[in-house]
C-alpha positions as CSV (number, residue, x, y, z in Angstrom):
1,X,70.4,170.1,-24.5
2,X,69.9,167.1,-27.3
3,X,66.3,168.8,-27.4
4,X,67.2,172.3,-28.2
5,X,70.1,170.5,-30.9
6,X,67.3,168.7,-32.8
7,X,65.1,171.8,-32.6
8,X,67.6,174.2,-34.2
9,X,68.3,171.5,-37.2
10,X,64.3,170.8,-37.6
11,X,63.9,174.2,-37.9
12,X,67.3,174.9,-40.3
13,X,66.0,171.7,-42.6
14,X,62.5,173.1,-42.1
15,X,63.6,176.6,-43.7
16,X,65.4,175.0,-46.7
17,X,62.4,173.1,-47.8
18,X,60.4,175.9,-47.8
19,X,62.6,177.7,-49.5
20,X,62.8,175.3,-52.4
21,X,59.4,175.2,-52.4
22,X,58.7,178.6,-53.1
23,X,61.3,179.1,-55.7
24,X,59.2,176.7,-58.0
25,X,56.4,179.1,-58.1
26,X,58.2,182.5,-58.1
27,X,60.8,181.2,-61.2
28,X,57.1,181.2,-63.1
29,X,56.2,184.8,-61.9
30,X,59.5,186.3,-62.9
31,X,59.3,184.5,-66.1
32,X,56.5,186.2,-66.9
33,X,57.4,189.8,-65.7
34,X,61.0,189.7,-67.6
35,X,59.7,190.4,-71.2
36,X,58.5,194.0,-69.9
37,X,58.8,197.2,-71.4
38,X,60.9,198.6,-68.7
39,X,64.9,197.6,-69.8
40,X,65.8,198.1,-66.1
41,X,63.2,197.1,-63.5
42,X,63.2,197.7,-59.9
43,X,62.8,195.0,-57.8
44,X,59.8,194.0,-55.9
45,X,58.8,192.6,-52.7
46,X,57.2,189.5,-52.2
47,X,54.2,189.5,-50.8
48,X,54.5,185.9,-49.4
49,X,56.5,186.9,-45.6
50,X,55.4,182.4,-44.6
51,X,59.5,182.7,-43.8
52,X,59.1,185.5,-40.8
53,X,57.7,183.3,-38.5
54,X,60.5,180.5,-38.9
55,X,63.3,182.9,-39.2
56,X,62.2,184.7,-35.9
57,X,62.0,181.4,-34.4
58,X,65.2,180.3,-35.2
59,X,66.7,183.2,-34.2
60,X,65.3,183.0,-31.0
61,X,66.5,179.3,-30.8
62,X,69.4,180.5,-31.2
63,X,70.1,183.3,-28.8
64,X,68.5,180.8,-25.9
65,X,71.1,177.9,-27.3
66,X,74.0,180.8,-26.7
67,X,72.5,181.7,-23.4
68,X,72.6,178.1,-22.6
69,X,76.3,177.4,-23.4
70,X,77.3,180.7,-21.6
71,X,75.6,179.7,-18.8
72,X,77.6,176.0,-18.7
73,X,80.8,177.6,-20.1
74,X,80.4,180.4,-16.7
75,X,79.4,177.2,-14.1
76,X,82.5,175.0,-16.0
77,X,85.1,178.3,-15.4
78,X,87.6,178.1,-12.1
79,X,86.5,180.3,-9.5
80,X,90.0,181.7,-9.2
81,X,92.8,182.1,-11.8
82,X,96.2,180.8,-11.4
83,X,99.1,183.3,-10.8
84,X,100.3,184.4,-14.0
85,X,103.7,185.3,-14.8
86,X,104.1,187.9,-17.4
87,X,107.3,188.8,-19.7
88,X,105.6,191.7,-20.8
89,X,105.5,193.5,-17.0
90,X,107.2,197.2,-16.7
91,X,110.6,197.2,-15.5
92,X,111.3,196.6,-11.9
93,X,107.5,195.3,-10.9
94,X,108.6,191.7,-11.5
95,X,110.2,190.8,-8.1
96,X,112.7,188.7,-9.1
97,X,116.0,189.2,-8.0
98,X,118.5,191.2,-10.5
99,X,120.4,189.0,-13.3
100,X,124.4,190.1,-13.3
């Protein structure tokens, strides 16, 4: 489980350094591209997808993480419920005896 935790925060860290990274470079490419003749252009996607494969991973991390704490949440639950007692039950189907 301490495995899985310091996977998911390598890969989180991991994500934010590429991400500050790549803003560097692209700041220079819109710089460049803002002085056009257009007043209103439409924006463009990048053509750099290096943050698919991490994103996918971490998403899969964590869906598996999830599947493990549902699993140990299921194995952690009673096997059978207490009696509850409701206040909320219809009249009449609460077998006590009458208050006078």
């Amino acid at each position: 489980m301490r495995l899985l935790l310091a996977a998911t925060m390598l890969l989180s860290f991991a994500g934010t350094c590429l991400a500050t990274e790549t803003a560097a470079t692209t700041s220079a490419a819109h710089a460049t591209t803002a002085h056009s003749s257009d007043p209103h252009p439409c924006p463009t996607i990048s053509p750099d997808a290096s943050f698919a494969r991490p994103m996918v991973i971490a998403i899969i991390a964590l869906f598996v993480a999830a599947a493990a704490v549902g699993i140990v949440i299921r194995a952690e639950t009673p096997e059978v419920l207490p009696a509850t007692h409701s206040h909320d039950e219809p009249a009449g189907s609460t077998h006590h005896a009458p208050h006078h």
